[in-house]
C-alpha positions as CSV (number, residue, x, y, z in Angstrom):
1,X,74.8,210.5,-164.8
2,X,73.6,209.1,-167.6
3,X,71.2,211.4,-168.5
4,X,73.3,214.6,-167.9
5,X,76.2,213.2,-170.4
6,X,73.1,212.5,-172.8
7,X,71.7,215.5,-172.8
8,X,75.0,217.3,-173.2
9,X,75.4,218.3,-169.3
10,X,78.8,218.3,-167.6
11,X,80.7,215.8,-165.0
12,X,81.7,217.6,-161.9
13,X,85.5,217.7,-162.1
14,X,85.1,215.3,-158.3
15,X,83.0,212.7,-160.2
16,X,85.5,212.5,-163.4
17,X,88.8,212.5,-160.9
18,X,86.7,209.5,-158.9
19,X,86.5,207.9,-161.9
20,X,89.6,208.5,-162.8
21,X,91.4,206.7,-159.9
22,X,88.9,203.6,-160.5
23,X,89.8,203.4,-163.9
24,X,93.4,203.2,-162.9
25,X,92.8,200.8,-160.0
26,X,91.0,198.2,-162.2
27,X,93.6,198.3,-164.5
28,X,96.5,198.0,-161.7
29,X,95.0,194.9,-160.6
30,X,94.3,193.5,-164.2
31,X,98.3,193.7,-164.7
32,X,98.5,191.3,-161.6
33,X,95.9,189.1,-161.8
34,X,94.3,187.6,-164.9
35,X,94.8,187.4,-168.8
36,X,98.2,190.2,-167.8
37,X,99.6,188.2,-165.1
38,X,102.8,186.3,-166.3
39,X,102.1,183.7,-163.6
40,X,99.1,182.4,-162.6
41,X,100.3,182.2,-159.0
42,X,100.9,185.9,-158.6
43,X,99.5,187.6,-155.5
44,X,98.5,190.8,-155.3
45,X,100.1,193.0,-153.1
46,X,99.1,196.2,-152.2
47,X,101.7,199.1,-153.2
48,X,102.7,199.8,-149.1
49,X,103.8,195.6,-148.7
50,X,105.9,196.6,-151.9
51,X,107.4,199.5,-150.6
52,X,107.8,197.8,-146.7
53,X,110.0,194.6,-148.6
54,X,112.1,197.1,-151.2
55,X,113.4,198.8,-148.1
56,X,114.0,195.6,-146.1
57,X,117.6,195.6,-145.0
58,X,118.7,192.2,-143.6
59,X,122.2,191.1,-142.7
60,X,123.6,188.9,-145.1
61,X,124.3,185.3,-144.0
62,X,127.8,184.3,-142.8
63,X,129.9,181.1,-144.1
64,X,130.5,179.6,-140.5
65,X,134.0,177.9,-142.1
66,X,134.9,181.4,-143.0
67,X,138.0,182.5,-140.7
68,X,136.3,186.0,-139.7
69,X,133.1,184.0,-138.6
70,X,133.6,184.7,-135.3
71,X,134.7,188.4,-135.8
72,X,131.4,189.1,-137.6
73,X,129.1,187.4,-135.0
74,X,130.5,189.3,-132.3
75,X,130.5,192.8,-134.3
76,X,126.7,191.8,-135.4
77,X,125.7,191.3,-131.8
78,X,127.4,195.0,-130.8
79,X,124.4,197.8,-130.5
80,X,125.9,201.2,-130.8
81,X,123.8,204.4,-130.4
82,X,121.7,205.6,-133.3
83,X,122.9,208.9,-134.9
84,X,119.6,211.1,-135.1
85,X,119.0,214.3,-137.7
86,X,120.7,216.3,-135.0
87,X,124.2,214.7,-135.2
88,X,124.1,215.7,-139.0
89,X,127.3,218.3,-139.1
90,X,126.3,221.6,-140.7
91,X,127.3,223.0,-144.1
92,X,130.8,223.5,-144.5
93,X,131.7,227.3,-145.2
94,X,135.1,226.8,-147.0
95,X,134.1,225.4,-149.8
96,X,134.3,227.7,-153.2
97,X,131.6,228.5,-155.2
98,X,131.1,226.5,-158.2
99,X,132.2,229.9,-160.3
100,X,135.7,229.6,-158.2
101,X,135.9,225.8,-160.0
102,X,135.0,226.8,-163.3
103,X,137.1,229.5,-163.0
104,X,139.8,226.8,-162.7
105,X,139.1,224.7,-164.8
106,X,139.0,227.1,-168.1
107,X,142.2,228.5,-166.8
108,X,143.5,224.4,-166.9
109,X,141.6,224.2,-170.8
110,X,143.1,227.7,-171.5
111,X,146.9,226.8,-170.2
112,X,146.6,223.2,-172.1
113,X,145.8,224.6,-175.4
114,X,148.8,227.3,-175.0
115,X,151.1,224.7,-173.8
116,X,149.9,222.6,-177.3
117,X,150.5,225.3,-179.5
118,X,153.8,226.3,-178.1
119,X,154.8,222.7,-178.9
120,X,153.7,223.2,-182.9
121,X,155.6,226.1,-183.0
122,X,158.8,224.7,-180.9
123,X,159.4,221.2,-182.4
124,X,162.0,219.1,-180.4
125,X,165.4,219.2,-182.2
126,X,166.6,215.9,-182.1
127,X,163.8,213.4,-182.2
128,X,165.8,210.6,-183.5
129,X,168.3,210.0,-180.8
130,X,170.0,206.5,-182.2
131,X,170.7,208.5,-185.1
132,X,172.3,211.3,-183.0
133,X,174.3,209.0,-181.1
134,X,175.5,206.9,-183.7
135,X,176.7,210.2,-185.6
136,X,178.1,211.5,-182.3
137,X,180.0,208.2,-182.4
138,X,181.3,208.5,-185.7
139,X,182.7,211.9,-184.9
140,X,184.7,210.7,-181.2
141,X,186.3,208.1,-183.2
142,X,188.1,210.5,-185.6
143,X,189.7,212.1,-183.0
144,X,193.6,211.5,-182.1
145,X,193.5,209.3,-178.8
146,X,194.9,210.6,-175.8
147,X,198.5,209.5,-175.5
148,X,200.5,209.2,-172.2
149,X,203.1,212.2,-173.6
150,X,199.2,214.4,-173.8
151,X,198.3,213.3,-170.3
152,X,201.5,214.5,-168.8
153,X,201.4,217.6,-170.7
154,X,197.4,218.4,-169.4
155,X,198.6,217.5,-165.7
156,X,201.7,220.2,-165.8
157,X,199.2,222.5,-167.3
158,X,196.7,222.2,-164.6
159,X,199.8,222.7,-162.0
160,X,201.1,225.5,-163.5
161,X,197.3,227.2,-163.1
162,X,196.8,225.9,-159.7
163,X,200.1,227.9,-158.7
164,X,199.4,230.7,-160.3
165,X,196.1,231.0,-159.0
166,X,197.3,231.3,-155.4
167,X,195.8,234.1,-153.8
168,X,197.4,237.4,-153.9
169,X,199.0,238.9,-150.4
170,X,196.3,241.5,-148.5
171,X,196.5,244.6,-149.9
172,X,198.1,247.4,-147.7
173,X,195.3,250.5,-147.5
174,X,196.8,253.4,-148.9
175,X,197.7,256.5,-147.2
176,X,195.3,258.7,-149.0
């Protein structure tokens, strides 16, 4: 090999991707072991026991003084059936289509702003309402208060209208 790249010759592409992966594996292990490691006590694992304890799933441990200790060890020792790919429902057809929610959702934007600039254009009247109240105030307490001669009058009024609006006798059809 020496002599081809010498002499200007070329590396089959299977020798340069063999070399390749070398390259790459003696450098893998140098970050594990040696002058990279940041312990000295590292082990080197290979990448499937790496995989094998990422994916570990273990129960987590119990407080026995906990009041649902009991509860848990029971539910723990229960073995149910295992769902397989088969008991995966299928693809729900009433969904909409993602257009049908942007669609929304820029009618939502669209109504928001309109709402906003109906609002600059239509400012709230009264936006100090102590102010109204106490002015409101002010004008009641001019007023002449409602003496016991004005109450009788007001109640002899209202009789007067409730007789008067007693209903009329049926009308006789005419003989037309």
């Amino acid at each position: 090999m020496d002599r081809a790249l010498r002499a200007g010759g070329r590396v089959s592409a299977g020798v340069a991707t063999i070399a390749a992966i070398a390259a790459a594996a003696a450098l893998a292990g140098c970050a594990q072991v040696g002058p990279f490691a940041s312990n000295l006590n590292t082990q080197v694992r290979s990448g499937a026991h790496d995989v094998m304890e990422a994916t570990r799933i273990q129960p987590l441990g119990v407080d026995p003084s906990s009041p649902v200790a009991a509860d848990v060890a029971r539910a723990e020792s229960i073995r149910g059936p295992v769902p397989s790919f088969a008991s995966i429902p299928p693809k729900p057809t009433d969904i909409p289509a993602p257009s049908a929610y942007k669609t929304q959702v820029v009618g939502l934007v669209g109504d928001r702003r309109e709402l906003n600039q109906w609002e600059k254009a239509n400012p709230p009247g009264v936006t100090d309402t102590e102010g109204f109240a106490e002015a409101q105030r002010a004008r009641v307490g001019k007023e002449t208060p409602v003496t016991d001669q004005r109450t009788k009058e007001a109640e002899a009024f209202a009789a007067k209208a409730r007789k008067a609006a007693q209903e009329p006798p049926p009308r006789t059809p005419s003989p037309n």
